[in-house]
Each structure stands twice: as C-alpha cells, then as structure tokens.
N, C-alpha and C positions, 0 to 999 in steps of 0.2 A: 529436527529440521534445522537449517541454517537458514537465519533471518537475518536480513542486513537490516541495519537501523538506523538512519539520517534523520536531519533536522537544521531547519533556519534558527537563526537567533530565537525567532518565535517561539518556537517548541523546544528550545534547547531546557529552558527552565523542567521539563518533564522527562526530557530523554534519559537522566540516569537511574528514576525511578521505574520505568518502562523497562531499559535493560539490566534492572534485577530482578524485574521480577519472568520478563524469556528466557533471562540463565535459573533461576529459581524452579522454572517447568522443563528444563533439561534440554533448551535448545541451545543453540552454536550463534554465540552472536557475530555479524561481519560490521563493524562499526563503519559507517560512514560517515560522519563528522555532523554538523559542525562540533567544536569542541570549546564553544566561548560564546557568551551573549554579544557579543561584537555583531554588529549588522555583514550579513551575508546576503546572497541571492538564493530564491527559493528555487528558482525552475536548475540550478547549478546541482540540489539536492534530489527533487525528481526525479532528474534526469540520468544521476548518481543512483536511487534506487530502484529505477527502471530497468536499466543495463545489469543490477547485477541480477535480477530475475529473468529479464528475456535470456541474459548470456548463460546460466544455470551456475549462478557464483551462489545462487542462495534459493530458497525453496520458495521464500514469500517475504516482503518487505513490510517495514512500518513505518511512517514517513509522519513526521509533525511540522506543522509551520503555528503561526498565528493563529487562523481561521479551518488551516488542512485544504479549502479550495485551493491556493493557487498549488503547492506541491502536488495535489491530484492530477490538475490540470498538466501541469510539466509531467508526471508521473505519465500520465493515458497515452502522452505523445509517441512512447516506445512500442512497438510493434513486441505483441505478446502480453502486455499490461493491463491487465484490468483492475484498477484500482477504484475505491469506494473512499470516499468521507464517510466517519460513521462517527453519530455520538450518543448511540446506543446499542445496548449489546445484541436487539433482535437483528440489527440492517448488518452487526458483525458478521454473527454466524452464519443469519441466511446471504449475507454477499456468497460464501463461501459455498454452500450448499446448494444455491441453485445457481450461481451466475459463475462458478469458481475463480470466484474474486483473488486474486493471489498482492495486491495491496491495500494494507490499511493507511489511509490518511485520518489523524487526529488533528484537531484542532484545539493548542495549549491554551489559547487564551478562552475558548467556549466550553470544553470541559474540566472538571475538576479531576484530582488526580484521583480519587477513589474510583471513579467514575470509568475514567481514561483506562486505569488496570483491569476494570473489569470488560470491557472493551476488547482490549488486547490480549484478554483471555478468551474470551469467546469467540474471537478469531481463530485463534492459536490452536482452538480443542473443535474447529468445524472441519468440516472432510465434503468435498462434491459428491454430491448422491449418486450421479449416472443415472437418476430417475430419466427414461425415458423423453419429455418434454425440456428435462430442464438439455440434456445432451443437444439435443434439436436445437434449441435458443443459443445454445454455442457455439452451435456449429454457423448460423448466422450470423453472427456476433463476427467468428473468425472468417466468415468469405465478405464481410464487410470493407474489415481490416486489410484484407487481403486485396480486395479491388480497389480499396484507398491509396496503400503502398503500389499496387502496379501501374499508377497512374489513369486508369482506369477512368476515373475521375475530376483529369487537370483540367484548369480553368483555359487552357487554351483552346 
C-alpha cells in the first residue's frame, strides 16, 4: 500500500520511527512533512493528509500531532476521510474492519513509541470486512457526507 505520513511539530518526535517501521512491512511511504520540531500548523497537515487519500495519491494516511485530536479533526474535514484517533490497537484494526477507517491519527505526546508501533501495525494488517451491517453503516456514513457537502444542510 502507499501511505502518506504527516505530522506537526508534535508528533514529529515519532514520525521517523513510524516510517520505518511502514517501509519495514513493505509499504510506499509519501512523506508529508513536517520535517523539524519547529512549531507548525496541525490542520496545514490534516488537511495535507486528507487530500492525499481522497485524491488516491495514497491508499490510507498516518497523521501524528501532540494529542492526534486536532489532525483528526482537520483530517475528517476532507470529503472521503474517515479518520480515527486510536491509542490502542483494538480501535486500530477494528476502525478498519467495520467503519474502513482509512486514517490513523496518533497522538506523540499520549502514546509511547512501543505502543505507537504497534498501533500502526494493526492498522496496516486490517482489511474492511464487507460484513453485511458494517457495508450498511457506510453506506450512511457516506450519504451523510454527501448531503453535508451538497449543501443540503447550510445554515441559511
């Protein structure tokens, strides 16, 4: 798979152990920065790894900040993005399995990096079931989304 891999100052401190161990499991990494603990903007990286999975530049993202909420939150804003905080490895795989969660948000400063890797493994090795119920919840999920973006729902 091709995983793009972004991060704030926050999670920069974890990003280069993360992407050895996705090239280590024989994925494609697409780096998306940041590349220095220098304070950055998080929703700037989100939003950076939203686009490259709605555009099909990568198959699923892993995004770290401080906490992973606010990169999520930037992350969901992209049409086609389902992104999960997870800082453990059941809410990993089952994102993936029933909800096909296609980003991981970590949070550098709440997990430890044992922890983190194993995280991003269990991501990595989950696959959407197509169980019957969980299909259904997505298909909600995306006429949601869909009547959010058609305006469907503007405040005026």
């Amino acid at each position: 798979m091709r995983i793009a891999l972004g991060c704030d100052h926050g999670g920069f401190p974890l990003k280069a152990k993360v992407a050895e161990l996705v090239a280590s499991l024989g994925h494609e990494i697409v780096d998306l920065g940041t590349d220095s603990s220098c304070a950055v903007d998080y929703p700037d990286y989100g939003l950076s790894g939203g686009l490259a999975v709605s555009t099909k530049q990568a198959d699923r993202a892993i995004l770290l900040c401080g906490s992973g909420v606010g990169i999520s939150v930037a992350a969901n804003k992209v049409p086609g993005v389902r992104a999960g905080v997870c800082h453990d490895t059941y809410s990993a795989h089952q994102g993936v399995e029933h909800d096909d969660m296609n980003v991981l948000c970590l949070g550098a400063r709440i997990v430890g990096e044992a922890l983190a890797l194993e995280i991003v493994e269990a991501f990595l090795g989950a696959k959407f079931t197509h169980e019957e119920r969980h299909v259904r919840r997505l298909g909600k999920l995306l006429e949601i989304e869909r009547r959010a973006n058609s305006g469907e729902w503007s405040a005026d």
